[in-house]
N, C-alpha and C positions, 0 to 999 in steps of 0.2 A: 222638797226635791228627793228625799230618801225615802216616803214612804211612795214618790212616785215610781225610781225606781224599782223598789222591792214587789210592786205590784206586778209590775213589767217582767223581772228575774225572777219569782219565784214560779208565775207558770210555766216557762221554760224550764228552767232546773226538773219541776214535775213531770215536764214530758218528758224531760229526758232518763231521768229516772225512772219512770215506765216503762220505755222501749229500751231501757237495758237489762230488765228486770226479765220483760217481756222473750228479748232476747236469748237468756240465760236459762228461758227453761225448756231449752230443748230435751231431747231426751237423756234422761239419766240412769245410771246403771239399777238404781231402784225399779224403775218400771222396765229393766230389759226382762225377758225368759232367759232361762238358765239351760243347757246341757252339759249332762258329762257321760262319756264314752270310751269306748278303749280304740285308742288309735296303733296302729305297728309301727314299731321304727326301732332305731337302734341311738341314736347319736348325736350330737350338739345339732349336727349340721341337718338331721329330721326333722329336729324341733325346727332350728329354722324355717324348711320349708314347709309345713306341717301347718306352722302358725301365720307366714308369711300367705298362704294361703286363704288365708281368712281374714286376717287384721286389716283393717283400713279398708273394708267390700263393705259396700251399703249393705245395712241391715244389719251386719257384724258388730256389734260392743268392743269384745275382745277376746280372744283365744290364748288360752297358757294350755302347755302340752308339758307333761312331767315324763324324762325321757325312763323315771326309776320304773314308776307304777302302769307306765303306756295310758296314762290317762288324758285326758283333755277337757276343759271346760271352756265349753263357751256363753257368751253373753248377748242373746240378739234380739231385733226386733222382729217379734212374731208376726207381726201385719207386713213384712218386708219378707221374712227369712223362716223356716223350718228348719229342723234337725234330719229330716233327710235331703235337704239341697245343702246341709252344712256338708253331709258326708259324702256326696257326690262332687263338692271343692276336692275336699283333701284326696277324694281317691282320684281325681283328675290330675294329681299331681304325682301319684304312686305309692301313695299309702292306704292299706286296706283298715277298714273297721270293722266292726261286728257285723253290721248287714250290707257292707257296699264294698268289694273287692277293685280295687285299682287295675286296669287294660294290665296285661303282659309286656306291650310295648314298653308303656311309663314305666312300671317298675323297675324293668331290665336298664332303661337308662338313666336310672341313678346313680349314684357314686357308689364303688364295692361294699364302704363300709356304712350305708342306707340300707343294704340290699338285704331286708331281715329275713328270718324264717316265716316263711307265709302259713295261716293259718288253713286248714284245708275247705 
C-alpha cells in the first residue's frame, strides 16, 4: 500500500515542483539592462515622483534616483523598454535629463520646491 502510494505522490509532488520552479524564473534583475543618467530635481518629493514614474511600468526592474549626485539607475527589460523611452517617462512628468527636456507646462506645475534650475 505505501509503495503504491508513493508511486502516485511522488509524480505529483514532481510536477509540482516543476511548475514552481518553472514559475520562479521569470525575469531577474541579473538578466535586466542597466542605465544610469543624470536626472534634475531637487527634493524627497522628486525622488518620489521621478521614480514613481518608472517603478511598477512593464519593462521597468527598478528605478533609485539619488536626490545628492542627481543620478538615477535603472534596471529594464531591453526587449520591452530603452533608455530613451525610460527618459521620455520621467520628462513626461517634469523632469529634464541629459537629452530629453520636460514640456514647460509640466515643469511649471510642480511643487515650488521641485521647480529646479533647468539646464539650458
Amino acid at each position: 500500500m505505501k509503495k503504491t502510494m508513493l508511486k502516485l505522490v511522488m509524480p505529483a509532488f514532481m510536477g509540482v515542483s516543476m511548475l514552481m520552479s518553472c514559475g520562479s524564473s521569470q525575469t531577474t534583475n541579473d538578466s535586466l539592462a542597466k542605465a544610469e543618467f543624470k536626472v534634475y530635481g531637487n527634493c524627497g518629493m522628486c525622488e518620489k515622483t521621478i521614480e514613481g514614474s518608472l517603478n511598477g511600468k512593464d519593462g521597468i526592474g527598478e528605478a533609485d534616483w539619488d536626490k545628492e549626485t542627481k543620478m538615477i539607475t535603472v534596471s529594464y527589460d531591453a526587449e520591452k523598454m530603452d533608455e530613451d523611452k525610460i527618459k521620455e517617462k520621467i520628462a513626461g512628468v517634469g523632469y529634464d535629463t541629459d537629452s530629453h527636456r520636460a514640456k514647460e507646462s509640466v515643469y511649471n506645475d510642480l511643487p515650488g520646491c521641485c521647480q529646479y534650475t533647468r539646464p539650458e
